[in-house]
N, C-alpha and C positions, 0 to 999 in steps of 0.2 A: 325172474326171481320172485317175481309177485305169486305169481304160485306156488314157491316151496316157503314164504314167507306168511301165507296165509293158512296153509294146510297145517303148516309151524301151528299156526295157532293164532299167534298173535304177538307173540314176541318175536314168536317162527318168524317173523314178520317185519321185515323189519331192511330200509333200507331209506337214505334220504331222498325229499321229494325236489330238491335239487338235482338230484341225479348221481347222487356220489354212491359210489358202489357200497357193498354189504365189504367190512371187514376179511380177508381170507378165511383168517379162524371159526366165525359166525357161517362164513358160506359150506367152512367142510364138514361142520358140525349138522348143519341141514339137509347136506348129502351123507352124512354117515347115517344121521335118523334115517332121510329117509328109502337108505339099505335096509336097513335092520327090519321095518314098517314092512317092506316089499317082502324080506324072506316070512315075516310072519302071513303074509296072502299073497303066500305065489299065483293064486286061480283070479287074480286080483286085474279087471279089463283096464287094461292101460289105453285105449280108445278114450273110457269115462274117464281118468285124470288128464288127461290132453284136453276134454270138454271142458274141464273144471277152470282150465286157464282161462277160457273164454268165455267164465260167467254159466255156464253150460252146465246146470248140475241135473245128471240122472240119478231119477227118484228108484228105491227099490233095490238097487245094490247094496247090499247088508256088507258086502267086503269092504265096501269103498268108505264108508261111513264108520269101520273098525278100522280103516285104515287112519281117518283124517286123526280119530281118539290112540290112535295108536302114536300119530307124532304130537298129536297135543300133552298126552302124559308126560314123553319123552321128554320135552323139551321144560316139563314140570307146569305146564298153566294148568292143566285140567286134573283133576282129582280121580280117585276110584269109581267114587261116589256119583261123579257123572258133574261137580260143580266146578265151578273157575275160581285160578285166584287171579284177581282181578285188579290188584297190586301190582301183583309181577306182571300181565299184561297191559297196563298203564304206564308200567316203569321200563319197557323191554322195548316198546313204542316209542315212547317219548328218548328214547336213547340213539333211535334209529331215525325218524322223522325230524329232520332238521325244524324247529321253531311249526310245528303243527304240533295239534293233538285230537285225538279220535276218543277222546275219555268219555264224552256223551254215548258215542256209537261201539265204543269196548262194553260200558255198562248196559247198553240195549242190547249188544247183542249176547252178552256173554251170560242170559238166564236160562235158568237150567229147570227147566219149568215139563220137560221129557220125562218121560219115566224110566231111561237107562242111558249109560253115559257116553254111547256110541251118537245115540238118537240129537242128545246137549252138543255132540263136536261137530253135528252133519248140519246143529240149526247155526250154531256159533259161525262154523264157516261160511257156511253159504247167506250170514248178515253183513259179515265184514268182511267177505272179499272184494263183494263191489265198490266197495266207501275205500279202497286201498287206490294210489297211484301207480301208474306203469310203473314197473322198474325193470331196469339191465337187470340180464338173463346171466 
């Protein structure tokens, strides 16, 4: 789950680090994004998101990087624009993360400092995937 909760986004994201699972409702809503995500890049290497779980991020795929802004929009943290709200990812966290907070490492990672909003979801992911806990699958 740590992977459809970071590619979430950030709210996407979201599961205690006790261990207690992601709500049903939050999990099907993760897997309906990310359907909807996939139909839009079907040419889309499912190899490079299987990497992504393991920290693993291949540079240069332009799908995969419309894919992560594709469930960031979805899920409403990331803007047209290419920014975050960084509200709703502090509040979306802290809902999921039993007594922790990532609000230092939401705000580092979440600058949109890119010149397009694919480019802001590929730096956002790949800050705050690593700073995330395992979590049940």
């Amino acid at each position: 789950m740590k992977f459809l909760l970071t590619i979430a986004c950030v709210a996407l994201y979201i599961a205690s680090i006790n261990g207690a699972a992601l709500p049903d409702d939050v999990k099907a809503q993760f897997l309906t994004i990310k359907k909807e995500c996939l139909a839009e890049f079907p040419n889309l290497d499912h190899e490079h998101l299987k990497k992504m779980k393991k920290n693993e991020f291949v540079e240069g795929d332009e799908d995969l990087k419309k894919f992560v802004l594709c469930f960031h929009k979805k899920l409403h943290v990331q803007k047209d624009d290419g920014s975050f709200d960084v509200d709703k990812i502090k509040a979306d966290f802290a809902k999921y993360f039993d007594g922790h907070t990532y609000d230092k490492d939401i705000e580092e990672c979440a600058k949109d400092d890119h010149h397009d909003a694919a480019e802001n979801a590929w730096a956002f992911f790949k800050c705050i995937h690593p700073k995330l806990p395992e979590m049940e699958e």
